[in-house]
VEXLUMNU-919045 format. One record per residue (C-alpha): y, z, x negated; residue in one letter; chain. Coordinates in nm, 3 decimals, padded with zeros to 5 digits. Each point is the difference from the previous one (the first is absolute). Layout:
<nodes>
{node {Y Z X} A A}
...
</nodes>
This chain:
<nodes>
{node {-11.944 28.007 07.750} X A}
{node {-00.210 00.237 -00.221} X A}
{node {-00.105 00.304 00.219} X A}
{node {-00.201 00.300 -00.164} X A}
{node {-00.300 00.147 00.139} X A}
{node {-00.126 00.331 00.034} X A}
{node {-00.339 00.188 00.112} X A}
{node {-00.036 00.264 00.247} X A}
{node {-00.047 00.361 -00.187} X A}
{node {00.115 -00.177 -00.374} X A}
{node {00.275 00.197 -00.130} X A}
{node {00.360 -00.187 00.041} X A}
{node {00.212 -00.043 -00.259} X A}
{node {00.346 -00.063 -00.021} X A}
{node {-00.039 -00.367 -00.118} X A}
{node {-00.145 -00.091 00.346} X A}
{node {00.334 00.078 00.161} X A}
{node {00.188 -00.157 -00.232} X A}
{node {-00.159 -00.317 -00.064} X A}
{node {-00.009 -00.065 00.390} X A}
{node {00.406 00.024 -00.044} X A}
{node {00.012 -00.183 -00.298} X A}
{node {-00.218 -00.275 00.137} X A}
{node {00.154 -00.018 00.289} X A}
{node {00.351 -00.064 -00.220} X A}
{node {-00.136 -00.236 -00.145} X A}
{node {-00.144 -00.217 00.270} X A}
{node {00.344 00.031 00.206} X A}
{node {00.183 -00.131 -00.323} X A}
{node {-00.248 -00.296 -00.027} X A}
{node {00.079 -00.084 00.383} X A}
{node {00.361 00.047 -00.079} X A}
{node {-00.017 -00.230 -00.346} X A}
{node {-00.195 -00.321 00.252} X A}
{node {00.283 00.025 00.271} X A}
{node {00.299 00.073 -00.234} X A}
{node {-00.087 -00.130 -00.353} X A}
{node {00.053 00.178 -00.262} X A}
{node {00.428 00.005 -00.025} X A}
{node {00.188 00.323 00.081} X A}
{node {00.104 -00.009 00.361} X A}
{node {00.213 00.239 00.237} X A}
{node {-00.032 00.089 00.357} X A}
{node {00.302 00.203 00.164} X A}
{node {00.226 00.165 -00.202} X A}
{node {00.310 -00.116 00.146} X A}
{node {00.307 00.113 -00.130} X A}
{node {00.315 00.110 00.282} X A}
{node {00.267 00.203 -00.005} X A}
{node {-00.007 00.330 00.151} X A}
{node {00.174 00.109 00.359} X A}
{node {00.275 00.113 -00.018} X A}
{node {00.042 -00.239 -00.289} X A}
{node {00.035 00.172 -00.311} X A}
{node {-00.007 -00.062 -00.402} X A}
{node {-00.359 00.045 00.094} X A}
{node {-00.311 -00.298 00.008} X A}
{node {-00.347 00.091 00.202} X A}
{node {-00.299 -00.160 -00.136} X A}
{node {-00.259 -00.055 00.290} X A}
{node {-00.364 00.053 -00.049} X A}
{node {-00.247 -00.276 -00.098} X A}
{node {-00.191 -00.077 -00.271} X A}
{node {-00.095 -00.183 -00.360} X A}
{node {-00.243 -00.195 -00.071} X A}
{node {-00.107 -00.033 -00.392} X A}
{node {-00.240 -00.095 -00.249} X A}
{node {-00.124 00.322 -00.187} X A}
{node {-00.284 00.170 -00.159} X A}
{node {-00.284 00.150 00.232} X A}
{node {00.052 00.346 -00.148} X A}
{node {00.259 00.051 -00.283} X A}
{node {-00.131 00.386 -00.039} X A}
{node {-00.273 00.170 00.076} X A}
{node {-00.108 00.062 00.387} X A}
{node {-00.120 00.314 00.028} X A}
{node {-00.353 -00.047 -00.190} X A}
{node {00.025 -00.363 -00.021} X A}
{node {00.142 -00.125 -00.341} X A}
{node {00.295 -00.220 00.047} X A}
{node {-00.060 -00.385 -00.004} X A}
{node {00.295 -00.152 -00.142} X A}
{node {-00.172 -00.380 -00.091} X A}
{node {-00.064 -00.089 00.355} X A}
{node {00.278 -00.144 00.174} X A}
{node {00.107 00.071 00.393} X A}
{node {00.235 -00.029 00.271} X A}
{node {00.147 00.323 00.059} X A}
{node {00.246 00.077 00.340} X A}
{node {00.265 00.256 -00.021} X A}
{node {00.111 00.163 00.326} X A}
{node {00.331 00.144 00.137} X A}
{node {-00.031 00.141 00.299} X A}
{node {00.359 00.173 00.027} X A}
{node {00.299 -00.114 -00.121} X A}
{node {00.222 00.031 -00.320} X A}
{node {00.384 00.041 -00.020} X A}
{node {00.185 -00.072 -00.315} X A}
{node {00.413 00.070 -00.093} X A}
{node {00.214 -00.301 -00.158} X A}
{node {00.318 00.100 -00.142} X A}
{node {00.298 -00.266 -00.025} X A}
{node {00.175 -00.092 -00.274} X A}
{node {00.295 00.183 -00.113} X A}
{node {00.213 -00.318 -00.127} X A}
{node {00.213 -00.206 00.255} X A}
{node {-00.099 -00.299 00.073} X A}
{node {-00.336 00.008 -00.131} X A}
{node {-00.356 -00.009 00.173} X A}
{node {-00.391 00.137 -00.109} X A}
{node {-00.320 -00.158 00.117} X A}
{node {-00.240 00.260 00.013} X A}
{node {-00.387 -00.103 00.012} X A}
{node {-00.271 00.149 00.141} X A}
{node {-00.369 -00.004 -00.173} X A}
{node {-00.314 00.102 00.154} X A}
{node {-00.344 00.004 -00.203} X A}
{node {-00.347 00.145 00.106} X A}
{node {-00.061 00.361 -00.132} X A}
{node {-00.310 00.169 00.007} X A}
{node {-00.023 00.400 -00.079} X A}
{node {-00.182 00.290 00.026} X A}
{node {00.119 00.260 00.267} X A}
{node {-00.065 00.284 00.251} X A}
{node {-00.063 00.273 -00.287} X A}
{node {-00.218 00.301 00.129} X A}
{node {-00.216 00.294 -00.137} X A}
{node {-00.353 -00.148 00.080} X A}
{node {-00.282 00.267 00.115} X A}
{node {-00.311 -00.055 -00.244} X A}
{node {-00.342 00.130 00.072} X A}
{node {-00.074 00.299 -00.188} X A}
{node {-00.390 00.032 -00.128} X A}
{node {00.028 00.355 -00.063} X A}
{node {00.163 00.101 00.332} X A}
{node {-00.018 -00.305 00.250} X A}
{node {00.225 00.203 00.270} X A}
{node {00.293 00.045 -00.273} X A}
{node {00.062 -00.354 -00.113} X A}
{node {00.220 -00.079 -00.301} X A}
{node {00.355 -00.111 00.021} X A}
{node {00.023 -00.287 -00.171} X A}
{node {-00.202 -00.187 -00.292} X A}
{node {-00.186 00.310 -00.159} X A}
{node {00.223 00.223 00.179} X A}
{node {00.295 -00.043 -00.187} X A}
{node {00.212 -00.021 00.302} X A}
{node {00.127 -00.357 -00.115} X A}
{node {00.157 -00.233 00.305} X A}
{node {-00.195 -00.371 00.026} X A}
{node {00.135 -00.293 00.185} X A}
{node {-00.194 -00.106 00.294} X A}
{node {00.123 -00.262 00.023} X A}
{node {00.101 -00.400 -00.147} X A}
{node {00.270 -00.138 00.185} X A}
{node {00.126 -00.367 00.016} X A}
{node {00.400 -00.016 00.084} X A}
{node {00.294 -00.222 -00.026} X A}
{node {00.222 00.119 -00.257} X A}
{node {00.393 -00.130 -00.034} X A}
{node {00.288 -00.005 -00.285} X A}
{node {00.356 -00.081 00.098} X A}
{node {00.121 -00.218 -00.331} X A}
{node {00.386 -00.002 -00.004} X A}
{node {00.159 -00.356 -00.139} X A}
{node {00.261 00.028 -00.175} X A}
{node {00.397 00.038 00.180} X A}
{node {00.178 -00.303 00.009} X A}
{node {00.299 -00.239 00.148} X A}
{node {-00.115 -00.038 00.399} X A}
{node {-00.201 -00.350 -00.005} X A}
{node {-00.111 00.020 -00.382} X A}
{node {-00.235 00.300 00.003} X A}
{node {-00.359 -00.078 -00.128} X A}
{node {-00.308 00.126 00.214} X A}
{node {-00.235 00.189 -00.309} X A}
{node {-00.287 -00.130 -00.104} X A}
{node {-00.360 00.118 00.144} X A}
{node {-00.196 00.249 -00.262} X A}
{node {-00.341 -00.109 -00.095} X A}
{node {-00.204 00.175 00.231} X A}
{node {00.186 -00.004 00.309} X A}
{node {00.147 -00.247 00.285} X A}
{node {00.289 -00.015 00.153} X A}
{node {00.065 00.110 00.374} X A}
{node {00.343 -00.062 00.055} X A}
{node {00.371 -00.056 -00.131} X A}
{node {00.297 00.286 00.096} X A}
{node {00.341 -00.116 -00.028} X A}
{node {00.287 00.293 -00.046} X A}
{node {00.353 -00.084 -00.069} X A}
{node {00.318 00.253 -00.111} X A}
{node {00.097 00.237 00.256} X A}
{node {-00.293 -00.050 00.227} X A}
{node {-00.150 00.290 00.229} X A}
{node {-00.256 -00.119 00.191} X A}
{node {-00.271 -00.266 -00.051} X A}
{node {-00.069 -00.255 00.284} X A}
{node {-00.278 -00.256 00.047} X A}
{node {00.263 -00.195 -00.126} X A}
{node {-00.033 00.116 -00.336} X A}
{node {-00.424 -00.030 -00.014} X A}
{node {-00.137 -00.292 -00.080} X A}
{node {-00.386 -00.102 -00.079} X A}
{node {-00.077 -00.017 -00.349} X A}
{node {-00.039 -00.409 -00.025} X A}
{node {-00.325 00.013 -00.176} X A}
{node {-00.114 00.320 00.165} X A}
{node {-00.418 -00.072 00.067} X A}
{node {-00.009 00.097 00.376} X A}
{node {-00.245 -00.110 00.189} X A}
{node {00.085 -00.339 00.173} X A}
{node {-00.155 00.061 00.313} X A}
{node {-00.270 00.179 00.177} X A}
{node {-00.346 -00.096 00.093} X A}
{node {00.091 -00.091 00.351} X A}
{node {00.251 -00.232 -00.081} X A}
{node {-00.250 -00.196 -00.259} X A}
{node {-00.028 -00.354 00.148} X A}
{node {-00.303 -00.150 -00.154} X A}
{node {00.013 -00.351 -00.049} X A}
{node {00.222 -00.229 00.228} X A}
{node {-00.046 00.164 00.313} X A}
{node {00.313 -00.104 00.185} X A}
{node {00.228 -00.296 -00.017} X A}
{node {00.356 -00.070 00.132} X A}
{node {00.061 -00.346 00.076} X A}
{node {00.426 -00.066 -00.108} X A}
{node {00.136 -00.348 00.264} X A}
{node {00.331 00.108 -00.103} X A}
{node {00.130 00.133 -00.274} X A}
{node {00.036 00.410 -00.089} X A}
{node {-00.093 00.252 -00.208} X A}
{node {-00.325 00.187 -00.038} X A}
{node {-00.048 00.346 -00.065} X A}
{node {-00.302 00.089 -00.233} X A}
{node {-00.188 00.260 00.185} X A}
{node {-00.094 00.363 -00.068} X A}
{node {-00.357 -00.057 -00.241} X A}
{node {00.045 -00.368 -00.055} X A}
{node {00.017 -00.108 -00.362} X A}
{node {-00.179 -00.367 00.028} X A}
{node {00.150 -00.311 00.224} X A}
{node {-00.176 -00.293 00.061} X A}
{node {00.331 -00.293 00.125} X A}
{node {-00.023 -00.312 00.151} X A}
{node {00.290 -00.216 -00.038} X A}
{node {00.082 -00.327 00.190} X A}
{node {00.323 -00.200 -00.006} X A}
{node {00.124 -00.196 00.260} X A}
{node {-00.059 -00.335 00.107} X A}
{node {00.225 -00.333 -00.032} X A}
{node {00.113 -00.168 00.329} X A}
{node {-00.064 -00.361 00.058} X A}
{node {00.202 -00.274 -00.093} X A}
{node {00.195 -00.182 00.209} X A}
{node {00.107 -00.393 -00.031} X A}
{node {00.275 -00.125 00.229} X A}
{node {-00.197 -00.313 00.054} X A}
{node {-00.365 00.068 -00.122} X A}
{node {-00.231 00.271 -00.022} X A}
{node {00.038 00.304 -00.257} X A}
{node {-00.228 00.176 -00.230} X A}
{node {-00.212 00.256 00.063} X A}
{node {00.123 00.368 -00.145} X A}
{node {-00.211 00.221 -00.261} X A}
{node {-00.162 00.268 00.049} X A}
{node {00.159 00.356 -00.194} X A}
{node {-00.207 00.134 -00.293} X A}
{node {-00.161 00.281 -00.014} X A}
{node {-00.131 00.284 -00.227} X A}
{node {-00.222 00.305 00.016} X A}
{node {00.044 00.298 -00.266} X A}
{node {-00.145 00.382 -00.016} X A}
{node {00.267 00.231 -00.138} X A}
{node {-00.168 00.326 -00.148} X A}
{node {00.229 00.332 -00.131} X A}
{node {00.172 -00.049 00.330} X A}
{node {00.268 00.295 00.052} X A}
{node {-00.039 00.206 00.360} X A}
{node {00.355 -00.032 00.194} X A}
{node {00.099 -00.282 -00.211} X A}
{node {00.234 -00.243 00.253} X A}
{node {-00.087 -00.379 -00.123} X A}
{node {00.226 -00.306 00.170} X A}
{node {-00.244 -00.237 00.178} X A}
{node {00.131 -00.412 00.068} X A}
{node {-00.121 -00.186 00.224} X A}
{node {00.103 -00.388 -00.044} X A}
{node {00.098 -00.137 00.283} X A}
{node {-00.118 -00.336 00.154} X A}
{node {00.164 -00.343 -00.093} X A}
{node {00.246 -00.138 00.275} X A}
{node {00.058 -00.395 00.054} X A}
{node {00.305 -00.178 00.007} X A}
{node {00.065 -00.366 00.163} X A}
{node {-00.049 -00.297 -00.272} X A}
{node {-00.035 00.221 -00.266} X A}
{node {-00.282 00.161 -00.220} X A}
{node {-00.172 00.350 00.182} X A}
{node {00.144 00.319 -00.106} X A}
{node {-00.212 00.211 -00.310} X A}
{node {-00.157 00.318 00.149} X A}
{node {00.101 00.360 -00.157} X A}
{node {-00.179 00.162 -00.268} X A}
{node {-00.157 00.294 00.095} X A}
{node {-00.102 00.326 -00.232} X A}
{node {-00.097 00.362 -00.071} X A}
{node {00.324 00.179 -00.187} X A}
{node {-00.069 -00.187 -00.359} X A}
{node {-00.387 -00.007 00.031} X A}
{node {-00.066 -00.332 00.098} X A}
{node {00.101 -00.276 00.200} X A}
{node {-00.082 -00.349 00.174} X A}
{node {00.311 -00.257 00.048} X A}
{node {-00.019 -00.168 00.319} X A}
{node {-00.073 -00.414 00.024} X A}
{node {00.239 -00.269 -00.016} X A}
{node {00.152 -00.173 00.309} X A}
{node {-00.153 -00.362 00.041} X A}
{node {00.226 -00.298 -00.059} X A}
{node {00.231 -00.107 00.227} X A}
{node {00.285 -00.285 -00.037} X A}
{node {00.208 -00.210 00.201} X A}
{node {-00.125 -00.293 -00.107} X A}
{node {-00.327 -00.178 00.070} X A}
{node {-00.309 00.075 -00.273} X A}
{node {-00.295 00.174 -00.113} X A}
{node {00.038 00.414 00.046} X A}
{node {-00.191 00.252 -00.177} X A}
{node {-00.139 00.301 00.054} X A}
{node {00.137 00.256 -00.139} X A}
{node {-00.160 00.205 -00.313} X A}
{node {-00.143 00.344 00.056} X A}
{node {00.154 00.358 -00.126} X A}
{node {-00.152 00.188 -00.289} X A}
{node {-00.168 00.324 -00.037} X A}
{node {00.140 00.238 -00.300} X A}
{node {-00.112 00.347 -00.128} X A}
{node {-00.361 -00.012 00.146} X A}
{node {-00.357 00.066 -00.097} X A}
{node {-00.029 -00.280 00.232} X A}
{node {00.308 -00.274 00.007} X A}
{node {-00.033 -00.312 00.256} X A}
{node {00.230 -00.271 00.044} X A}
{node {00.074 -00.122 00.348} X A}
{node {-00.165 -00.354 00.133} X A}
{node {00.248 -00.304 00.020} X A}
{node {00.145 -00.118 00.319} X A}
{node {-00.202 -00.317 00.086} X A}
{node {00.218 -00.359 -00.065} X A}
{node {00.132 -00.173 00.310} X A}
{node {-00.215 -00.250 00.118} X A}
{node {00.362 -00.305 00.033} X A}
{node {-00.182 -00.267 00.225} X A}
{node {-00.161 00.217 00.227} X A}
{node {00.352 00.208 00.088} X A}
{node {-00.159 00.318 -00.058} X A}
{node {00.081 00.296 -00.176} X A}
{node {-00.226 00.187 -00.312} X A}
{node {-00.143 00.283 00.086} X A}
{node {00.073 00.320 -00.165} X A}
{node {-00.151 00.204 -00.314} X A}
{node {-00.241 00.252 00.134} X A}
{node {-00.195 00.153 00.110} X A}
{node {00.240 00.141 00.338} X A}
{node {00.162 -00.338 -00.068} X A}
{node {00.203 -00.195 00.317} X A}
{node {-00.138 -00.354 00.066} X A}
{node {00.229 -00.314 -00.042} X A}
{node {00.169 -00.164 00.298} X A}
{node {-00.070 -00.401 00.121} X A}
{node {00.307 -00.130 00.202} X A}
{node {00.328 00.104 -00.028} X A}
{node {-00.097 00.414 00.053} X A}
{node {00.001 00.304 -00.269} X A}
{node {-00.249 00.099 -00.197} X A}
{node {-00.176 00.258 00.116} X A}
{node {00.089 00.373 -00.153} X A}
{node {-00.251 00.172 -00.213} X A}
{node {-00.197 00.287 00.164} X A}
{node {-00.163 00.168 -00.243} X A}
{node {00.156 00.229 -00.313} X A}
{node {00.107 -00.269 -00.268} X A}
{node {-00.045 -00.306 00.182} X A}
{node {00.188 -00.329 -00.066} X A}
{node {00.176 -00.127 00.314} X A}
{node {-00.077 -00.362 00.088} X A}
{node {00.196 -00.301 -00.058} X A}
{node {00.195 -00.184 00.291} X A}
{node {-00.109 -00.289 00.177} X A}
{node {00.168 -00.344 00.042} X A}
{node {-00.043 -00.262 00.307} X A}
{node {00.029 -00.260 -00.235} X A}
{node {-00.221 -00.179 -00.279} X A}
{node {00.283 -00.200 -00.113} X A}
{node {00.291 00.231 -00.087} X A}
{node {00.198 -00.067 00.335} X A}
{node {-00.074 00.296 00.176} X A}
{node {00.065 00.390 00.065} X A}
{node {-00.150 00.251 -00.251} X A}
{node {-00.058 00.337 00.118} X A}
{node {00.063 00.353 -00.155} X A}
{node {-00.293 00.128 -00.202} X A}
{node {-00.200 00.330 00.126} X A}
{node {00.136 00.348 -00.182} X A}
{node {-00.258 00.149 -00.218} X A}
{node {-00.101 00.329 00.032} X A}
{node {00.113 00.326 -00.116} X A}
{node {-00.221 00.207 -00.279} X A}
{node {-00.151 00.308 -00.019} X A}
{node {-00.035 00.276 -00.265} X A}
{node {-00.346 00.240 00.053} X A}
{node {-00.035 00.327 -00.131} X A}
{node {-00.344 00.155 -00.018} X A}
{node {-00.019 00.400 -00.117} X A}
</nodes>
C-alpha cells in the first residue's frame, strides 16, 4: 500500500490526508479483487416480510461488491482517476423497507424484483471554517467566504429499485429482466386480493451473486472424506464446491458345480473422478453394489453396481461358473469403471483348477480364496473382491461340489 510521508515543522497540505484515504481504498479493493475476483458479489441483504406481516418487504443490511473506477470525480484536491479499475464495497448498515401493491384484476398475479447496485456519492454538506490571512481569529465561512455548504464526505452504499413485472393469469407471470448495471436480490410474488406478504411469497433471485460461503467454511483441498458401505445420499457441505469420488462395484460370488469345483468370481470395477462447480446443500444419491451371492450347481451371482448420483460409476464382477455337470469353470470377468479421470476394470476370477477339486480364487485384490474338497469358497473380505470358487472331493466328476464364497460388497468415497 502507498503511504505518504511527511516532515516535522513542513507545512501539511490537504493532499496528505487524502491520499492516505485514497490509498488506503485502494489497497483494501486490491485485497478484496485476490479473494473475490473481480464479479459483483452480495453479502446480506436478505429480503423478509415485516411483523406484523404487512404489504411491506425489509431489506437487511449487507453489502456489494463491484468493479468500478478508483475515483469517478474529483476527491477533494485529488483529480478523479476514472482509467484505473477497482473493487469497490458498498455498505448497509440499517435496513430498507419497500411497499408492493397487488394487482387489481381477479385472478391474476405480479412478480415484483428487487435490484441492488453499488452507489457511491458525495454527502454530509457543511459550511467549512477557512483560515482567514487578514484576521486569523475570524475565519471565513466557506470557500472565500461565500458561505457555500461542501460535502465532507464520499460515501459507498447499497442502493435498491423495486421493478414491477407485468400483471398476469396466476402461474404465467414473467419475473422482469435485470437492468444493465444492477443484480438481482430477490423475487416477490403478490396475487389479487392479497394483504399481507409472507416468507412465502420471497424467494432468492436464482442468479442473485451472493456470496457462497464464508471464509471459515472454505475447505481447502480434500480435507475430509466419508467412506459410503451402504448406499445414501450425501449432502454437499457449507464452502465445498470440488469432490474428489471413489467408486467401487461389488464383487461376483464363486461358482458352484454340483460335482466339481466352480470358478473363481471378479472383482467390481472401479473409477475415480473430481467434480468441480459443485453446488453447497446439493443432496446427491450414493449406490453401493452389493456383493455377489452363490447358488448350488450354478454360476456365482454378479455383484451390484455402485455410483455417485449420475457422476460415475463401477459395475460389480461377474459370478464364476458354476454347472451341474462335470467340466472346466471360469472365472468370472471383472466390472468396469465409467465417468472417471481414472476408469479400472476389475481382475478376473481365477479358472478352476478340475483335477485337483479345487476352486479359483477370486478377482482382487480383497478377493476370497477357492475351496479344495467338497467346502465353499471362501467370501471376499475386502471392498470389490471376487468370492472364491467351490471345492470338489473328486478329480473325476463323481463327487460333491461345494457353494462358492460371496464376494464382497463395494464402496463409494467422497473426499471434500
Amino acid at each position: 500500500m502507498d503511504r505518504s510521508i511527511v516532515y516535522p515543522g513542513a507545512i501539511p497540505l490537504d493532499t496528505d490526508l487524502l491520499n492516505v484515504n485514497r490509498n488506503a481504498m485502494v489497497a483494501i479493493g486490491a485485497l478484496a479483487q485476490a479473494v473475490l475476483g473481480t464479479p459483483t458479489v452480495i453479502d446480506g441483504l436478505a429480503v423478509s416480510p415485516t411483523s406484523p406481516a404487512s404489504m411491506q418487504v425489509i431489506v437487511g443490511p449487507g453489502s456489494i461488491t463491484s468493479l468500478a473506477t478508483v475515483d469517478q470525480n474529483g476527491y477533494g484536491s485529488l483529480a478523479a482517476d476514472t482509467s484505473d479499475a477497482l473493487l469497490k464495497m458498498g455498505v448497509n448498515l440499517t435496513s430498507s423497507s419497500f411497499t408492493l401493491t397487488a394487482p387489481t384484476t381477479t385472478g391474476q398475479s405480479v412478480f415484483y424484483l428487487l435490484e441492488a447496485a453499488f452507489q457511491e456519492s458525495d454527502a454530509n454538506l457543511v459550511v467549512l471554517p477557512y483560515y482567514n490571512a487578514a484576521n486569523p481569529s475570524v475565519p471565513y465561512l466557506g470557500p472565500n467566504n461565500s458561505g457555500s455548504s461542501q460535502a465532507t464526505q464520499r460515501i459507498q452504499r447499497v442502493q435498491f429499485q423495486l421493478k414491477a413485472g407485468a400483471p398476469a393469469v396466476s402461474g404465467s407471470q414473467v419475473v422482469p429482466t435485470v437492468d444493465s448495471g444492477w443484480s438481482g436480490v430477490a423475487v416477490i410474488t403478490v396475487s389479487y386480493g392479497q394483504t399481507q406478504i409472507t416468507a412465502a411469497n420471497i424467494a432468492v433471485y436464482p442468479q442473485s451473486p451472493v456470496i457462497p460461503f464464508k471464509l471459515p467454511n472454505l475447505r481447502p483441498g480434500f480435507s475430509q472424506i466419508q467412506a459410503f458401505t451402504a448406499s445414501g445420499t450425501f449432502t454437499v457441505p457449507s464452502g465445498v464446491v470440488r469432490l474428489k469420488v471413489t467408486v467401487i462395484g461389488g464383487g461376483g460370488s464363486g461358482g458352484s458345480n454340483s460335482v466339481g469345483p466352480g470358478g473363481g468370481g471378479g472383482a467390481g470395477g472401479s473409477a475415480i473422478a473430481i467434480f468441480s462447480n459443485i453446488t453447497a446443500g446439493s443432496v446427491i444419491p450414493v449406490t453401493v453394489g452389493a456383493g455377489g451371492v452363490s447358488a448350488a450347481g450354478s454360476n456365482g451371482g454378479n455383484g451390484g453396481t455402485s455410483s455417485f448420483g449420475t457422476y460415475v460409476s463401477a459395475t460389480g464382477g461377474y459370478g464364476g461358473a458354476g454347472s451341474t455337470s462335470y467340466g472346466p469353470m471360469s472365472g468370472g470377468q471383472g466390472g468396469v469403471g465409467v465417468g472417471g479421470v481414472i476408469n479400472n476394470n476389475g481382475s478376473y476370477g481365477t479358472d478352476c483348477v478340475l483335477y485337483g477339486a479345487r476352486g479359483g480364487d477370486g478377482g482382487g485384490p480383497g478377493n476370497g480364496r477357492g475351496a479344495t474338497g467338497a467346502l465353499t469358497g471362501l467370501a471376499a473380505q475386502g471392498y470389490g473382491g471376487g468370492g472364491g470358487g467351490g471345492g470338489s472331493n473328486s478329480t473325476t466328476g463323481s463327487g460333491i461340489g461345494g457353494l462358492g464364497g460371496a464376494g464382497a460388497a463395494g464402496i463409494v468415497i467422497v473426499e471434500f
